[in-house]
C-alpha positions in Angstrom: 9.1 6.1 -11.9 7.8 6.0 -8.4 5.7 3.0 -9.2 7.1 -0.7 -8.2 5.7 -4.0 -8.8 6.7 -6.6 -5.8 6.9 -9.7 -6.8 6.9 -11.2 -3.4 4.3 -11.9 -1.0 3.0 -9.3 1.2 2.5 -9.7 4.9 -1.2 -9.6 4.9 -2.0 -12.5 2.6 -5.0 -13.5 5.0 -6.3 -10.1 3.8 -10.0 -10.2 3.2 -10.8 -6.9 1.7 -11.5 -9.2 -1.9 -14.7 -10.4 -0.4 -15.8 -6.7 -0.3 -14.8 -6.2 -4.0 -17.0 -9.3 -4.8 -20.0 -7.1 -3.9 -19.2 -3.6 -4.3 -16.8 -1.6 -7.0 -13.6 -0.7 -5.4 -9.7 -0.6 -5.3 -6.7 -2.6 -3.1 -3.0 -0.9 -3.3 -0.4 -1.3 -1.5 1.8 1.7 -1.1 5.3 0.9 -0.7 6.8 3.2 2.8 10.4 1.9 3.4 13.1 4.1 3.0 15.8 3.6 0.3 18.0 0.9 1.6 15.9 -0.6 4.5 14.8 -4.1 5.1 11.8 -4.8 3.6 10.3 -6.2 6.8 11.0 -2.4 7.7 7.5 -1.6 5.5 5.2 -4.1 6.9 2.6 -2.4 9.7 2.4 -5.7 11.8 6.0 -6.4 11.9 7.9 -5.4 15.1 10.6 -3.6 13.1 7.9 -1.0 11.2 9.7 1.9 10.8 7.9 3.6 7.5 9.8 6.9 5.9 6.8 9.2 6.4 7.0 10.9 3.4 5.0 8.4 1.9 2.0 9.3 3.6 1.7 12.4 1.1 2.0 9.7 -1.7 -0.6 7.7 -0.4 -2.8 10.6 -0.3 -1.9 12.3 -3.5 -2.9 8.5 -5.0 -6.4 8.2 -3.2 -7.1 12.1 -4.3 -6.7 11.0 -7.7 -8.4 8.0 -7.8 -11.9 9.7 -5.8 -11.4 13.2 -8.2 -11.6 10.5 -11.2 -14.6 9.1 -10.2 -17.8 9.9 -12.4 
């Protein structure tokens, strides 16, 4: 229930961490950090108007924890 799919695009399309991926095993999320009720321009680090609701920075852990505990 804490899990959203955007269907949108995100403000780093130019984004090249794919050409990394093409070489090497690996993961790309992006964890949503805008409070209920904000602009979404609100959640994207290189707008002027950034203004994330911290508590996702536990979520964002919790998710990496479990993806590196996972590994074999």
């Amino acid at each position: 229930d804490r899990v959203v799919t955007l269907h949108a695009a995100i403000p780093f399309s130019g984004e090249d961490h794919s050409l990394f991926l093409n070489r090497i095993p690996g993961t790309y999320a992006f964890v949503g950090v805008r409070r209920a009720g904000e602009p979404i321009e609100n959640a994207y680090p290189h707008f002027p108007t950034f203004d994330p609701d911290e508590r996702a920075i536990g979520v964002g852990v919790r998710t990496m924890v479990s993806w590196l505990s996972s590994r074999s």
